[in-house]
C-alpha positions in Angstrom: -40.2 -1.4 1.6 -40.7 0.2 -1.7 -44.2 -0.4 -4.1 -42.5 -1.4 -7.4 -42.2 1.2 -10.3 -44.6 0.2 -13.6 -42.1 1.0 -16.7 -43.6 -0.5 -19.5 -46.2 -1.7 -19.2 -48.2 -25.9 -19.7 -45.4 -27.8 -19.1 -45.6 -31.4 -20.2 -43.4 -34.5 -20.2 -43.1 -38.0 -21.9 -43.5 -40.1 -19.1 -46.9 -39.8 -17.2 -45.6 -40.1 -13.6 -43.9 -36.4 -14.1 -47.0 -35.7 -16.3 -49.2 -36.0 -13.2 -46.7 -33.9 -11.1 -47.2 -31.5 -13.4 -50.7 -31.2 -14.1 -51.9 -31.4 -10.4 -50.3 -27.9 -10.8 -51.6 -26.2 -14.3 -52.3 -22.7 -13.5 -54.3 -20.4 -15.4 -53.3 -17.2 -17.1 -51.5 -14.7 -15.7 -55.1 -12.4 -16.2 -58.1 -15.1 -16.0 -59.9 -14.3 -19.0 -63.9 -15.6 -20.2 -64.1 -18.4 -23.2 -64.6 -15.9 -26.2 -61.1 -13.8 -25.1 -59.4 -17.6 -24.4 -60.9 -18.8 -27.8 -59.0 -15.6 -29.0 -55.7 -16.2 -27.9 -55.4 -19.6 -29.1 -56.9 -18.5 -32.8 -53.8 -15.5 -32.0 -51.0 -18.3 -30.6 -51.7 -20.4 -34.1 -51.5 -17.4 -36.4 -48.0 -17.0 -34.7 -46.9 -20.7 -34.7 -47.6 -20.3 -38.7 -45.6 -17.6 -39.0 -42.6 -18.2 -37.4 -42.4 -22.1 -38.2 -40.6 -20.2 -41.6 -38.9 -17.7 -39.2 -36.7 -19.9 -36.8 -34.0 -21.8 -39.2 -34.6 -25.1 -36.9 -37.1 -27.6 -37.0 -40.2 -27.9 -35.0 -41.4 -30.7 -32.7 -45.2 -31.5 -33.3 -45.6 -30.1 -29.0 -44.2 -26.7 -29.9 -46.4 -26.2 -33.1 -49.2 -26.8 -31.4 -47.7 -24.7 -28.9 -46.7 -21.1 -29.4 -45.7 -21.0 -25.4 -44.2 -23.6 -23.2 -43.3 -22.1 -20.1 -41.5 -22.8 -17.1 -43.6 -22.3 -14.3 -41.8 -23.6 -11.2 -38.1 -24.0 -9.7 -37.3 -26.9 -11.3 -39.4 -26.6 -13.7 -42.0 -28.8 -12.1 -42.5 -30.4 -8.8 -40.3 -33.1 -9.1 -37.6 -30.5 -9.6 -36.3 -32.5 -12.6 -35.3 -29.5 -14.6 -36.5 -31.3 -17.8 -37.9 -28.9 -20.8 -39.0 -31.3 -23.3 -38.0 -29.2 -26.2 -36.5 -29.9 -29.3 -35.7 -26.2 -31.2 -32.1 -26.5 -30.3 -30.7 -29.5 -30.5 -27.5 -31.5 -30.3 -27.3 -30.4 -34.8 -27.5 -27.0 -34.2 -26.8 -26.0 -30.4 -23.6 -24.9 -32.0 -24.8 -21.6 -34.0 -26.9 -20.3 -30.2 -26.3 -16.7 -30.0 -27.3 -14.2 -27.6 -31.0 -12.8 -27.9 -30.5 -10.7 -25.1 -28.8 -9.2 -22.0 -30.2 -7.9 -18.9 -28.7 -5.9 -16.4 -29.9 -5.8 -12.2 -27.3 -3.2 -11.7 -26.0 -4.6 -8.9 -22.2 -5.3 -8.6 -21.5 -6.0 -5.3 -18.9 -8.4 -4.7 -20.5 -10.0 -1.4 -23.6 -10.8 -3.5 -24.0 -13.5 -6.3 -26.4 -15.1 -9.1 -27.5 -18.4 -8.4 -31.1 -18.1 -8.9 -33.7 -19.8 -11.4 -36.0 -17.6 -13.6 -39.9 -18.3 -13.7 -41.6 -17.9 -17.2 -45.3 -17.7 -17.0 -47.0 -16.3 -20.2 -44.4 -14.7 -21.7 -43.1 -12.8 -18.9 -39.7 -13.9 -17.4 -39.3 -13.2 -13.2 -35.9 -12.9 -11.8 -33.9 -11.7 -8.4 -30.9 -10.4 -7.8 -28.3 -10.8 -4.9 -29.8 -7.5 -3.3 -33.5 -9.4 -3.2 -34.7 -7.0 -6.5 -37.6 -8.8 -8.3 -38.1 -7.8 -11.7 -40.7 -9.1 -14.6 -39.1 -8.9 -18.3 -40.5 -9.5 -21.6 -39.5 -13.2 -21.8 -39.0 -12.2 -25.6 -37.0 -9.0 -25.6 -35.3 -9.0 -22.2 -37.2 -5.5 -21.7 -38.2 -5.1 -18.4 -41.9 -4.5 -17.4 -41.4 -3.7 -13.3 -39.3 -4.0 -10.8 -39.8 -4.4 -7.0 -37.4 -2.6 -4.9 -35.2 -5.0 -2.4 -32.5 -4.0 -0.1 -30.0 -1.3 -2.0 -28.3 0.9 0.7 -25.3 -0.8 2.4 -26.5 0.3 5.6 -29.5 -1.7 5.8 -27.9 -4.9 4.0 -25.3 -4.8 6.9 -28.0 -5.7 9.7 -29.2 -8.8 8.0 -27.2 -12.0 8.7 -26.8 -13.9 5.7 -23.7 -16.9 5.4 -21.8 -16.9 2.2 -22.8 -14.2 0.0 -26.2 -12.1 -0.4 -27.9 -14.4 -2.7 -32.0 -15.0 -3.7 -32.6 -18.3 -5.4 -35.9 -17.0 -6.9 -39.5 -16.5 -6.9 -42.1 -18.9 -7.5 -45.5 -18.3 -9.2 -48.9 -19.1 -8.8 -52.7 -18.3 -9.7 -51.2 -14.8 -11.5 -49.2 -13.9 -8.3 -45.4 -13.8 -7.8 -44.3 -15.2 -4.3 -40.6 -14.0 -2.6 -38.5 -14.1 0.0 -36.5 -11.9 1.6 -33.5 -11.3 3.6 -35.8 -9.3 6.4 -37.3 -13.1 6.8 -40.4 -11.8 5.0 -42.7 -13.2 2.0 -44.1 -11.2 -0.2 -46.7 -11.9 -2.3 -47.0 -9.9 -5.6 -49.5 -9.2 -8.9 -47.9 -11.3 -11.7 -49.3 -8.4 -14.0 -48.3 -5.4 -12.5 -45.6 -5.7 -9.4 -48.1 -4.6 -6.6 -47.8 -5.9 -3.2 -50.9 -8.3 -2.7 -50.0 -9.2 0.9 -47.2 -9.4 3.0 -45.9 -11.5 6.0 -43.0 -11.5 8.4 -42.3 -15.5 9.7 -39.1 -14.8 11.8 -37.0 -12.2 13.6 -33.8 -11.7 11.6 -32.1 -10.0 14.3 -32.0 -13.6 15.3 -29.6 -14.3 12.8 -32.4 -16.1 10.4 -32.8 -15.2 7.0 -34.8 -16.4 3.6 -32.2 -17.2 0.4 -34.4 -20.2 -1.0 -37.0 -19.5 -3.6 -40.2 -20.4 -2.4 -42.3 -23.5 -4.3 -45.7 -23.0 -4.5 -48.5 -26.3 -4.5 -52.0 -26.8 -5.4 -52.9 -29.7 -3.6 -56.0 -31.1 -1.8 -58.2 -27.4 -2.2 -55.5 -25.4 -0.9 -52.7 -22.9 -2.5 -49.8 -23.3 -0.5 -46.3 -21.7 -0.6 -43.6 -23.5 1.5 -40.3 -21.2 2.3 -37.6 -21.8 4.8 -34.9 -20.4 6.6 -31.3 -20.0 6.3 -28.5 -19.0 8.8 -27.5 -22.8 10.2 -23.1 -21.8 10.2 -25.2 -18.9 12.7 -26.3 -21.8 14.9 -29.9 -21.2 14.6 -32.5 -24.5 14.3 -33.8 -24.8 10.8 -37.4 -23.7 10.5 -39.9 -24.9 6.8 -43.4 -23.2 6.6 -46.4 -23.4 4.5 -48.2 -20.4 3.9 -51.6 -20.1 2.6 -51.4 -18.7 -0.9 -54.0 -16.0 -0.9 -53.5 -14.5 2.6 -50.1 -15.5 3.7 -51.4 -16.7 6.9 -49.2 -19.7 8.3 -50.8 -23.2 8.0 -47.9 -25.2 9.5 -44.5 -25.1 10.5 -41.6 -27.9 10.8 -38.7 -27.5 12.9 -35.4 -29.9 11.8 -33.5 -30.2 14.8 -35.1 -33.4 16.4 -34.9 -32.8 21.0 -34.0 -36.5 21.3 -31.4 -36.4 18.7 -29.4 -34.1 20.3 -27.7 -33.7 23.8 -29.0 -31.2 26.1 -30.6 -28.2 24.7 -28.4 -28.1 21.9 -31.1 -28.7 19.1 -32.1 -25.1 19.8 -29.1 -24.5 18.1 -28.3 -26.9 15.7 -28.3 -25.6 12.7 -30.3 -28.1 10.1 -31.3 -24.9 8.0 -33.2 -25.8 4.7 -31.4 -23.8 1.9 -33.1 -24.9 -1.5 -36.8 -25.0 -2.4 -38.4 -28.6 -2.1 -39.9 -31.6 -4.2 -43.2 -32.5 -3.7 -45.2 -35.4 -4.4 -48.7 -33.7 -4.3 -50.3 -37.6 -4.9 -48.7 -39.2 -2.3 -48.7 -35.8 -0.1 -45.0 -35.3 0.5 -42.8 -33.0 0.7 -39.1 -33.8 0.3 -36.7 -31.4 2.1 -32.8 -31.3 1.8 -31.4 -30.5 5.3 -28.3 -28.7 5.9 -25.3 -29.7 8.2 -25.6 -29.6 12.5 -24.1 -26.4 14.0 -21.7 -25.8 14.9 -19.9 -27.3 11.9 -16.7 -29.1 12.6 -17.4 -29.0 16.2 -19.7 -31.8 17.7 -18.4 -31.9 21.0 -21.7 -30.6 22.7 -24.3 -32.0 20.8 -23.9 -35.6 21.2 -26.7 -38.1 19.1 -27.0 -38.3 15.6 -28.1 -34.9 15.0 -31.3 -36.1 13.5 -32.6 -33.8 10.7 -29.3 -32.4 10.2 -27.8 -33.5 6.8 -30.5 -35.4 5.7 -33.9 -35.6 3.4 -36.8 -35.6 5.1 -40.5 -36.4 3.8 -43.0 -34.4 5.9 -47.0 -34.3 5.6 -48.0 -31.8 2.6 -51.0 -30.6 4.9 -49.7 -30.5 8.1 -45.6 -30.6 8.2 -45.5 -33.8 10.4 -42.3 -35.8 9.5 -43.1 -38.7 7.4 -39.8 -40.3 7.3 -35.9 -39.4 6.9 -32.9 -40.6 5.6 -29.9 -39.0 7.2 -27.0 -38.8 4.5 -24.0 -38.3 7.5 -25.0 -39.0 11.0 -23.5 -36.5 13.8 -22.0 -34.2 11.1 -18.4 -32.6 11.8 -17.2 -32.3 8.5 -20.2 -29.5 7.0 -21.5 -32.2 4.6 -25.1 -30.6 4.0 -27.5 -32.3 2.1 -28.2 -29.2 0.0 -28.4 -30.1 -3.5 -32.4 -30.2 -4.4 -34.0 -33.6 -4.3 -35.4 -34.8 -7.4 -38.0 -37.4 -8.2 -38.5 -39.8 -11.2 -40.1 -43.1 -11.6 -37.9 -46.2 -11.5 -37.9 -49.8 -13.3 -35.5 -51.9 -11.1 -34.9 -55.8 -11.7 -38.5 -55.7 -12.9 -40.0 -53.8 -10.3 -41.1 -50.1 -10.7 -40.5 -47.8 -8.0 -41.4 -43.7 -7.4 -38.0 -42.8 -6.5 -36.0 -40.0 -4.9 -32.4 -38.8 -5.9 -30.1 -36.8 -4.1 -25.9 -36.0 -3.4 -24.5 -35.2 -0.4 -21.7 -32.9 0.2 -20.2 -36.3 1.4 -20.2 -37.3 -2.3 -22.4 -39.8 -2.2 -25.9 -40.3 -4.5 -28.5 -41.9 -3.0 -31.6 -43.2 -5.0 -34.5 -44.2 -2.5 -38.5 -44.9 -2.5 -40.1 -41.7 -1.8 -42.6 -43.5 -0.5 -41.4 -45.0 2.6 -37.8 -43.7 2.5 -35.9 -47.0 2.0 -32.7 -47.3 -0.8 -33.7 -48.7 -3.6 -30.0 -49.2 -4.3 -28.2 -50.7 -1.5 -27.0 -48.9 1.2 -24.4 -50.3 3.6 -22.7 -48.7 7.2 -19.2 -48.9 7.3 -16.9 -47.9 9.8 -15.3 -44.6 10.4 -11.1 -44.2 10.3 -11.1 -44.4 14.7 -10.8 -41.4 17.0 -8.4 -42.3 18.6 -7.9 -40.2 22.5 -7.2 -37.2 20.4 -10.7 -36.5 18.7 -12.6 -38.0 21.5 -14.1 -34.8 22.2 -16.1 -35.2 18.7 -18.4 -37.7 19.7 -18.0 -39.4 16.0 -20.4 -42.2 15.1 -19.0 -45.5 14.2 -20.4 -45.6 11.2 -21.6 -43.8 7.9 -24.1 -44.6 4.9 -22.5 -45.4 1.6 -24.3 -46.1 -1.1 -24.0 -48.3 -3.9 -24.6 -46.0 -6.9 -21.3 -45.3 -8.1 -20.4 -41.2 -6.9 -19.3 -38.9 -9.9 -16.4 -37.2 -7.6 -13.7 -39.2 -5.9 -13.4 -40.1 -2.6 -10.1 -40.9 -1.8 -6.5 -39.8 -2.4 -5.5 -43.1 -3.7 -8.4 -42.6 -6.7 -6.4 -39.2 -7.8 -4.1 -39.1 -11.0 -0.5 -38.6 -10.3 -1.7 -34.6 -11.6 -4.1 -34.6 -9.3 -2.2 -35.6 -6.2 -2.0 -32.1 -3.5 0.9 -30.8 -3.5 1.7 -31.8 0.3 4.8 -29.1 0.6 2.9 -26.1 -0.4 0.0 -27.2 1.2 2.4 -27.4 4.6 4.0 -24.3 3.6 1.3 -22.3 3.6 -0.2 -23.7 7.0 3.4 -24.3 9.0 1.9 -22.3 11.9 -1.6 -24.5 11.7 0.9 -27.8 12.7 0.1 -29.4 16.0 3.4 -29.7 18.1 5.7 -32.6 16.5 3.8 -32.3 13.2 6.0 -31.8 9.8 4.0 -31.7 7.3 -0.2 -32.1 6.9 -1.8 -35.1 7.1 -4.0 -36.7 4.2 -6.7 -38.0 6.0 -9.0 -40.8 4.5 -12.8 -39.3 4.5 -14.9 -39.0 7.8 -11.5 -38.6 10.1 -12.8 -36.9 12.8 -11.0 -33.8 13.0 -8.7 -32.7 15.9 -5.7 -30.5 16.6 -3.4 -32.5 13.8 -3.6 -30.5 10.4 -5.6 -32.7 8.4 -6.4 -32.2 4.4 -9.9 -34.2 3.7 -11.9 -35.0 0.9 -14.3 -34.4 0.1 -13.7 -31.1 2.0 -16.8 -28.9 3.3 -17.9 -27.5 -0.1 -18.5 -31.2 -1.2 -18.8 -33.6 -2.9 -22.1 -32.1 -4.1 -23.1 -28.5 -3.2 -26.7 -26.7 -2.9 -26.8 -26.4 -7.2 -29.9 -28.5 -8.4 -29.2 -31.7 -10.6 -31.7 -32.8 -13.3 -33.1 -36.2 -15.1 -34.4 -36.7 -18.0 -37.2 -39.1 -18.8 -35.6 -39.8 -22.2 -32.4 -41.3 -20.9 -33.3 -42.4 -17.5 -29.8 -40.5 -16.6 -29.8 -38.1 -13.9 -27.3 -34.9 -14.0 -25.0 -32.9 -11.6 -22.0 -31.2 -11.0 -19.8 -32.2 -8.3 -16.5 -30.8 -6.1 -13.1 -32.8 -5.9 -12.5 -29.5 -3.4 -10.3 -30.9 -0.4 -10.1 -28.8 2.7 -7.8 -27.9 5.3 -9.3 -28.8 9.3 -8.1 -28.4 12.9 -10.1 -28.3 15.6 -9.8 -28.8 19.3 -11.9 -29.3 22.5 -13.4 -26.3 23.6 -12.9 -24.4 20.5 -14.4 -21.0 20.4 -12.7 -19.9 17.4 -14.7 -17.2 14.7 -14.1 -17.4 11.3 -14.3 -13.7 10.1 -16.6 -12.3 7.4 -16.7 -8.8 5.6 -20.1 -8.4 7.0 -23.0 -9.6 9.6 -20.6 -11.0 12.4 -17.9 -13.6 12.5 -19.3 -16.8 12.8 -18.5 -20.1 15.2 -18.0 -23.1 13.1 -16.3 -25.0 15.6 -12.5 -25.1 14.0 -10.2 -23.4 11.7 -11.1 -24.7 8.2 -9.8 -23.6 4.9 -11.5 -23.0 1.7 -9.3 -22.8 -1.5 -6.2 -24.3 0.0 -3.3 -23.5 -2.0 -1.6 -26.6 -3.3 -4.8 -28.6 -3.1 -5.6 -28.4 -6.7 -9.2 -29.3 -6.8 -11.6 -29.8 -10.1 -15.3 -29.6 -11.6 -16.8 -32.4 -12.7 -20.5 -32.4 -14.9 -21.4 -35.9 -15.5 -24.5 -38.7 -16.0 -25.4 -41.5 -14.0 -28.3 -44.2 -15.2 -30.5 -44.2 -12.8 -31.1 -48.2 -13.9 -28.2 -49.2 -13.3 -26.7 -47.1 -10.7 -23.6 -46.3 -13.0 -22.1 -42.8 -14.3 -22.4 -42.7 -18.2 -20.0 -40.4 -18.8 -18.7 -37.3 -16.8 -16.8 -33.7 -18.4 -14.1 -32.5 -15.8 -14.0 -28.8 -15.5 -11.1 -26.7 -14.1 -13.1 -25.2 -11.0 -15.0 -27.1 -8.6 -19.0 -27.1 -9.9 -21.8 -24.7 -8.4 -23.9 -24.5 -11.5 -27.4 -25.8 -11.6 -28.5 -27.6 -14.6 -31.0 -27.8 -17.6 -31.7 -30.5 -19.1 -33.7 -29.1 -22.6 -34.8 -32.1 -24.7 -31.6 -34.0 -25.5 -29.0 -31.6 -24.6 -27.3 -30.8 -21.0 -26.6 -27.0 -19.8 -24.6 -26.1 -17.1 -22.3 -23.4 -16.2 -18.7 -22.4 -14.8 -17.3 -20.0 -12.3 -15.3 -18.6 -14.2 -18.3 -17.2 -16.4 -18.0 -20.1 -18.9 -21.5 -21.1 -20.5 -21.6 -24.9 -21.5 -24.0 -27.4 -23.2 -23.4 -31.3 -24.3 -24.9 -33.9 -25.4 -27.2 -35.4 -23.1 -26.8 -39.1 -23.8 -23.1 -39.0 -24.9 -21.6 -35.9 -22.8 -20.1 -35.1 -26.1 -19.2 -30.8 -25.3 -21.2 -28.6 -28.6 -21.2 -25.3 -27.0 -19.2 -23.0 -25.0 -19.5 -19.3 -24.7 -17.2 -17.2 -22.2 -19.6 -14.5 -21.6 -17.7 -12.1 -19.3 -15.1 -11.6 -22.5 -17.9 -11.1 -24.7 -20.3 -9.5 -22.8 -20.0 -6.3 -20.2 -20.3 -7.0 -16.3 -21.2 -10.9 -17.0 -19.4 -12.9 -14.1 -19.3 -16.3 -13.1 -22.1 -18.8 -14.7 -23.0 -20.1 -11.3 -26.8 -19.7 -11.1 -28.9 -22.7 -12.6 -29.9 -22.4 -16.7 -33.6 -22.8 -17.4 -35.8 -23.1 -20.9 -39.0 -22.0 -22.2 -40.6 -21.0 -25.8 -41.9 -18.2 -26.3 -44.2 -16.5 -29.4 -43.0 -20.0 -30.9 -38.6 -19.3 -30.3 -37.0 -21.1 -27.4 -34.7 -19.4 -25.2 -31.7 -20.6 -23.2 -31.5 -18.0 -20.1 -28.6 -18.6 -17.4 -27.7 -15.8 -15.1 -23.9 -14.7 -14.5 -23.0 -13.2 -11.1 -20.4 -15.5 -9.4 -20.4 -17.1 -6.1 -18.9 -15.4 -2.8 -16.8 -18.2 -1.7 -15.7 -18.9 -4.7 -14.5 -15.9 -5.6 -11.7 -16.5 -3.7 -10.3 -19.2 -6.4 -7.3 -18.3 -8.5 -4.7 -19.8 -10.1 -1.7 -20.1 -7.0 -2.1 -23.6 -6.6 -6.1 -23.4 -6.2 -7.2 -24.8 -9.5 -6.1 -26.6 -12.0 -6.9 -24.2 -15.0 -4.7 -21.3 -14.3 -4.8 -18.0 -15.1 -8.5 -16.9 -16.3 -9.8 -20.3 -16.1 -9.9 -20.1 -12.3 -11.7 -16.6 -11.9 -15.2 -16.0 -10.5 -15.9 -12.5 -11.6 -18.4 -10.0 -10.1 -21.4 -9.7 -12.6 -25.2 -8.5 -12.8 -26.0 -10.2 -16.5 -28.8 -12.4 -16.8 -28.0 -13.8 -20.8 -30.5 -15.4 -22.9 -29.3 -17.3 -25.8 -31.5 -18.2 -29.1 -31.0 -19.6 -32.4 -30.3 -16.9 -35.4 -33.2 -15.9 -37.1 -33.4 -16.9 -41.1 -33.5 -12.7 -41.3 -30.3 -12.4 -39.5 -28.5 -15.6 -41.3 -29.5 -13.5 -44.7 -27.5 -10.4 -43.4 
């Protein structure tokens, strides 16, 4: 590992519940300074308020004049991972004239890496990753960067770490002036906010074990301890899913939780089931919870040997802040054979229900579902009811199916059946068959549209919600103004066949083939799936409104005072109205701007010296690069490319100096 190169050299919220999420984490400066050099900077911060209240053509809330900085200091912005930046600069009047402030470059173009991660803005100073775990600090002004910290850059060494789906870092997190990563060598680094130096260092897994760190970290003052909690990828390597909390200043692990529950399983196969944790969590420092998202059982479509429910596998799980004893779960899919993780990021909100206020919990599945529950005990607040399963039958015995899964009353964004598709919608059964004849099981003539939760066997089923959801790992947001909470979701149905015994490898570019249990599909020509962005009351259970997109969704969103910002794979930069939907902004970046790719990372806010900056990152997804227009999205043509980029964009409004010119 390489010591990074010097170049050059508080959140709030309406509502008090997500105020006291917050403020249990305020963090000093990035330098701790005495009074007289604190008393300075705010007599500085005011002078510059003053100033550029004449500079910036829009308005300015009363919070960002008192203001100069308003920063966004964790993953989601705060604990609760709502994504919320209550910031009024750019607005639903004048989101319209945003144009770019600036551009930065990583420099790294590889096409098996990708962009998905969220910035941190402390201060002024804007910290970002890159697919090849680089960790640079910019000038959360200018875009100019300040240090880097060398990752992995030699093909060579990337090639002996095993990492599913595309080399990817979701981000760092800060905390008391340091800068906390992960990395693909399953280490966590801990780094000087100021200056890029390594502060300490610590390895928490083997990755020649097939284990490796994409999440970002979150980091949690709680109780007289600094902790940062990090987990483990590398479940579709049939691994069992590991979460740690590390002590803050030494990096010395306090606890560990493993996800694959012994009695949950058959046999020893919850040594190797998967569960992985793929996104950072929320946490309820007051009630001393911390809510994970838990990814699907290994292997994926195959559940033949692992009999049970599979208990934490695709499901959220509250576990002790202090000591990572499980609290309670909710399990999302029980004995999972379809890859429905339960990736997306949990968020919290508080809740006023037929009179009765709750602390609740949100969170889609890849099944398509949306599940709002007390994150306090676990239990729906909106009904949840077990159904039946279409039946086995002798042929998908082997699969060990439950009888039953959890559906939810709160109406899902994405469709769920065949029968709720247009007549445009509709797959295009021929092509579909065409393209897989030799996949058909003997006396098969064409592929079978299977109802959801079919267990699959050796007939050529399409399903949806296929395995890329429903809802995917991107993080959703809520607002406390609306009481709507915000996503993107997958109408992305998938090809399956599987068969007793199936040892099968699906092959990829690097790191190994890997056993999933069947031959899937991803992208299946004729298919024709869709993106869909959209709002659902979280009162009421109901979707407000919902924008369909031409590629299935993998953006994160922002939610920045009464607008909505998400992104598209095919590099397409969106924002609407937060309470309507109505679209006020789009911005193709890879035409406009060099080695921008797909918008598929997750859009954050902050203001800085008094201007507030949009910043979204542009790198495209691995497995959906694979998209294009034969029968694999609806768009055509451009609309349906995810192109290779390195760009991390931050957009502004024009200055009055620049409006004279």
């Amino acid at each position: 590992m390489q010591e990074p190169r010097p170049l050059d050299e508080d959140p709030s919220d309406s509502t008090g519940a997500l105020r006291r999420l917050r403020n249990r984490n305020a963090r000093p400066p990035i330098r701790r300074q005495g009074v007289a050099r604190k008393l300075l900077l705010v007599l500085t911060v005011a002078a510059l308020c003053l100033g550029v209240a004449l500079y910036f053509g829009a308005s300015r809330t009363s919070a960002e004049r008192e203001h100069g900085n308003h920063d966004w200091v964790h993953h989601g912005n705060d604990l609760a991972n709502t994504r919320f930046q209550d910031l009024d600069q750019i607005n639903p009047g004048n989101v319209k004239n945003l144009k770019v402030a600036w551009v930065f470059h990583t420099g790294v173009l590889d096409p098996l890496a990708e962009l998905e991660a969220t910035p941190i803005e402390v201060d002024g100073r804007l910290f970002i990753t890159d697919g090849h775990d680089d960790v640079f600090a910019l000038n959360a002004a200018t875009g100019k960067m300040l240090w880097k910290f060398d990752g992995f850059n030699d093909e060579a060494t990337l090639a002996k770490f095993f990492v599913c789906c595309g080399r990817n870092n979701h981000g760092v997190a800060f905390g008391e002036g340091e800068v906390f990563v992960g990395r693909f060598d399953d280490s966590v680094v801990a780094l000087n906010a100021e200056t890029g130096k390594v502060l300490w260092q610590r390895t928490i897994a083997n990755f020649q074990d097939k284990v490796s760190i994409n999440s970002a970290p979150q980091f949690v003052e709680a109780g007289g301890r600094e902790l940062v909690i990090i987990s483990l990828s590398g479940g579709e390597y049939e691994i069992r899913g590991q979460v740690f909390a590390l002590d803050g200043k030494t990096g010395n692990t306090v606890w560990h939780f493993s996800t694959t529950q012994p009695t949950s399983f058959a046999g020893q196969s919850f040594l190797t089931g998967g569960a992985a944790v793929w996104v950072p969590p929320a946490i309820d420092a007051d009630l001393g919870l911390v809510y994970l998202s838990v990814g699907n059982a290994a292997p994926d479509i195959l559940g033949e040997n692992r009999g049970g429910d599979n208990l934490f596998s695709a499901s959220i799980v509250a576990v002790n802040l202090f000591t990572g004893s499980p609290v309670w779960h909710f399990q999302e899919v029980h004995h999972d054979i379809w890859d429905y993780d339960s990736a997306q990021p949990a968020v919290l909100f508080s809740l006023e229900k037929d009179g009765k206020q709750f602390s609740a919990l949100g969170h889609c599945s890849k099944n398509g579902q949306y599940y709002i529950l007390d994150r306090r005990t676990g239990e729906p607040i909106y009904k949840v009811t077990e159904k039946p399963v279409p039946p086995s039958g002798a042929s998908a015995a082997f699969q060990v199916a439950a009888a039953t899964q959890p559906y939810s009353a709160v109406e899902p964004l994405t469709p769920l059946r065949f029968d709720q598709l247009t007549a445009e919608e509709q797959p295009d059964k021929a092509k579909i068959t065409a393209a897989f004849s030799s996949f058909l099981a003997p006396g098969q003539t064409e592929v079978a549209l299977s109802p959801q939760y079919t267990p699959p066997d050796e007939t050529l089923r399409l399903i949806m919600p296929g395995d890329n959801g429903g809802c995917e790992w991107a993080p959703a947001g809520y607002s406390p103004r609306t009481k709507y909470v915000y996503y993107g979701a997958r109408h992305d149905p998938d090809v399956f066949k599987t068969h007793s015994g199936n040892t099968s490898l699906v092959h990829q570019a690097v790191n190994g083939d890997l056993h999933l249990g069947s031959t899937f599909f991803n992208h299946v020509p004729g298919a024709k799936p869709f993106g869909l962005y959209g709002a659902t009351d979280t009162r009421t259970g109901k979707v407000i409104w919902k924008i369909r997109i031409p590629q299935p969704a993998k953006s994160g969103v922002l939610v920045a005072g009464d607008l909505i910002f998400f992104g598209e794979g095919n590099g397409t930069f969106d924002a609407a109205d937060a309470r309507s939907g109505k679209m006020l902004f789009t911005f193709h970046a890879p035409s406009k701007i060099t080695n921008a790719g797909g918008a598929q990372a997750s859009p954050m806010a902050y203001l800085v010296d008094g201007h507030e900056f949009v910043v979204n990152a542009f790198g495209g997804n691995v497995p959906d690069r694979s998209v294009t227009s034969d029968g694999d999205c609806l768009g055509g043509g451009s609309l349906c490319a995810n192109p290779v980029g390195d760009a991390y964009v931050a957009f502004a409004l024009a200055h009055e100096k620049e409006k004279d010119e």
